[in-house]
N, C-alpha and C positions, 0 to 999 in steps of 0.2 A: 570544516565546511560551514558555509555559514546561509543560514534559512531565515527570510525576513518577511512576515505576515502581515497583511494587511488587511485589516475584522474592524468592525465593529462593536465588538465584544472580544477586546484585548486577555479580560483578566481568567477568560475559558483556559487559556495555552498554560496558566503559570503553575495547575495544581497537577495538571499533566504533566507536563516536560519539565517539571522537578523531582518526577516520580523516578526508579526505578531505574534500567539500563540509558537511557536517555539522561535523566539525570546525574547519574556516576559520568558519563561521556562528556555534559556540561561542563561537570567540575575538574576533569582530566585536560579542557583544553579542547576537544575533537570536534564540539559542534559552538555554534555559536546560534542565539535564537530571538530575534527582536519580532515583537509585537507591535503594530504600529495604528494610531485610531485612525481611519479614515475620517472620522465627525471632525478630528482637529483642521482639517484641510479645507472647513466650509465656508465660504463666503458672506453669511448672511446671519445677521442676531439669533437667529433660533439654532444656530446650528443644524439645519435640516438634509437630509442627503438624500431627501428621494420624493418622488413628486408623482401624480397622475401620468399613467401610460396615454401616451399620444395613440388618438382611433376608440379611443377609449378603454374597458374592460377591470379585470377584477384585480385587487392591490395596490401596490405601488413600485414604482422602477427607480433604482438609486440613480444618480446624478451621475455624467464624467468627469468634472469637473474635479469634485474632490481626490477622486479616486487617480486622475490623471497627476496632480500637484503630489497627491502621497509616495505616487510613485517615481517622480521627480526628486523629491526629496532621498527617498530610498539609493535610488541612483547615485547620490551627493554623499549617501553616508559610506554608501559600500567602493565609491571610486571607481566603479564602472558600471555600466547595466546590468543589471544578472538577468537570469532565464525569468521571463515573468509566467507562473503556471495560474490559470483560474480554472476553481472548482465548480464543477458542472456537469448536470446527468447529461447534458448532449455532447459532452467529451467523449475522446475514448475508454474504455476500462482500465485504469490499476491494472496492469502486468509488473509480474517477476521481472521479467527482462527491462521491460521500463523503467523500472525502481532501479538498478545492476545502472542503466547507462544514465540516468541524472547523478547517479549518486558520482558520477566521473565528473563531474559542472562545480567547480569552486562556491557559486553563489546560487542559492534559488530565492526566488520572491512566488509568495503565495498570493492569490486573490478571492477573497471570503464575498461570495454575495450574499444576498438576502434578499427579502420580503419577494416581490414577482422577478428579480434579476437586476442586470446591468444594463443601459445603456449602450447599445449594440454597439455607437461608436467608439466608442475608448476603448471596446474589445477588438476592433479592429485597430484602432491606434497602436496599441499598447502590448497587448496581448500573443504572448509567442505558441499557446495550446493551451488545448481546453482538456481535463481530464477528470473521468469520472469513476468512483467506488462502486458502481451497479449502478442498476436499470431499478432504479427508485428515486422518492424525491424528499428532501432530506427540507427541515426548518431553513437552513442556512449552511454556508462552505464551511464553517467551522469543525466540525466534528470531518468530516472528510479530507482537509488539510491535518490534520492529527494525524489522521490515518498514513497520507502519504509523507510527513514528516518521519514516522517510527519505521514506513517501511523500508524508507532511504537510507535514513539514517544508520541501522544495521549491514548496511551493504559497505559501509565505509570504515577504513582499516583500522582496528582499535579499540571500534566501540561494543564489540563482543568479545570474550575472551577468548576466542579460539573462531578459524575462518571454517571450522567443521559444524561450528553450531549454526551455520545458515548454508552451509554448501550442501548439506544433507537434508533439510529442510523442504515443506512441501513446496511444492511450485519451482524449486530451484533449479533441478534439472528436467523439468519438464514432467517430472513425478509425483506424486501421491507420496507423504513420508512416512513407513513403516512402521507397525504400532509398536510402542515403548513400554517398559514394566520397569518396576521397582519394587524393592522389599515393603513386604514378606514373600518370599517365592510362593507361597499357597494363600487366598486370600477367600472365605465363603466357598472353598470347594473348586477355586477353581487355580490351576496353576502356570508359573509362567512357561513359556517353550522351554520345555530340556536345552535344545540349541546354545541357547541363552544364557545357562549357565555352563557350558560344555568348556569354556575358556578356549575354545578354538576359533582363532580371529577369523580367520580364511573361512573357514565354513559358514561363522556369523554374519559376515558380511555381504557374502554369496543368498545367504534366507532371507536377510534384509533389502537385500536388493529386487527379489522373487515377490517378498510381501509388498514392497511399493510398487509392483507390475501389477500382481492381479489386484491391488485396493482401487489401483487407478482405473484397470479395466473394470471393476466391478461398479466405481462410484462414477469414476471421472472419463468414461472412454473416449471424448472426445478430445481428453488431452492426447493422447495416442496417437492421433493425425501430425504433429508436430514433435512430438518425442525424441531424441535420438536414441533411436534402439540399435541393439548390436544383432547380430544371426540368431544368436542365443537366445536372445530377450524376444526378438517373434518365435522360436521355438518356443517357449516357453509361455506363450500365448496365446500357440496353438494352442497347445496342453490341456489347458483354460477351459477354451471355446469347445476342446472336442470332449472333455469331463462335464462341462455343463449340457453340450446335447446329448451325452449317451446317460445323464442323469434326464431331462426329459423325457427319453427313450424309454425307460425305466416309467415314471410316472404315470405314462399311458397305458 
């Protein structure tokens, strides 16, 4: 898959995306990842890309011009359009599932703005969605395309050693994921589940699946509205709800 950025600030992506499972994915082949400056696509000695907002008001607003050529160019290298994504808190949020169906897209192009934003028209030109990491407001798209870069990028065949180290994962099935333990089994007093060293797959699997039910009803319940639960799994959430009120019960 190949991912092609479009910043400002080119040289943020290279300490990143040489690091770590992205970077083994690099060298194996599996992603491919061009940085591209928008400043080089400017038309005028200063190289300038951004100018007073028209109506007035506070900052400044990048140009479409450059940003329309960069992507033009991009176009030219990759031999067809890709998906063009711009990063922005009035996108929609970064979902699991989102990540799962771009990561199906041969090509993405990212869109990094800055300083007070884009140029509304070239996001209307150009621009196929707007998508956003939360309801906050970040210096610039760069640290936010990171984000959806790593979270893509694991969804695609390879670049993890195994499809159980992300299908089990939080958010994947619509879950909360199970808390994990490692040696030393006793650790300041306190020990891992018996279960857990019981060496019985079936049953481990079974508590693992239980502990991502109530983590989620306890932390995340409003992933439960969309969950696919089985009979079991609302049984089991009864359980929950009626141990937490007859604990209430109790407190009074």
């Amino acid at each position: 898959m190949r991912f092609d950025i479009m910043t400002l600030f080119p040289d943020m992506f290279d300490r990143v995306f040489d690091q770590s499972i992205i970077g083994r994915a690099k060298e194996k082949g599996l992603l491919e990842l061009h940085c591209h400056q928008i400043r080089e696509y400017t038309k005028n000695k200063q190289m300038q890309v951004d100018d007073y907002p028209y109506g007035g008001g506070m900052g400044m607003v990048m140009f479409p011009q450059p940003i329309a050529d960069c992507f033009r160019a991009v176009c030219e290298q990759v031999g067809e359009r890709p998906h063009l994504i711009y990063m922005s808190p009035q996108g929609k949020t970064l979902t699991q599932q989102r990540a799962i169906e771009l990561a199906q897209m041969p090509n993405l192009c990212i869109l990094c703005g800055h300083y007070e934003g884009v140029d509304e028209r070239v996001l209307e030109a150009i621009v196929d969605e707007q998508i956003s990491i939360g309801d906050y407001v970040l210096t610039g798209g760069e640290i936010p395309a990171m984000a959806l870069v790593d979270c893509v990028s694991r969804m695609i065949p390879g670049v993890l050693a195994d499809e159980v180290c992300f299908t089990e994962e939080s958010h994947f099935a619509g879950l909360l994921e199970y808390p994990q333990y490692t040696r030393p089994a006793e650790w300041e007093g306190r020990a891992v589940p018996e279960i857990l060293l019981s060496g019985h797959h079936g049953n481990i699997a079974k508590w693992r699946h239980q502990q991502s039910l109530e983590r989620t009803y306890r932390l995340r319940p409003e992933m439960l509205e969309t969950a696919p639960l089985t009979d079991a799994d609302r049984a089991y959430l009864e359980s929950l709800k009626a141990e937490e009120e007859s604990n209430d019960d109790t407190a009074i």
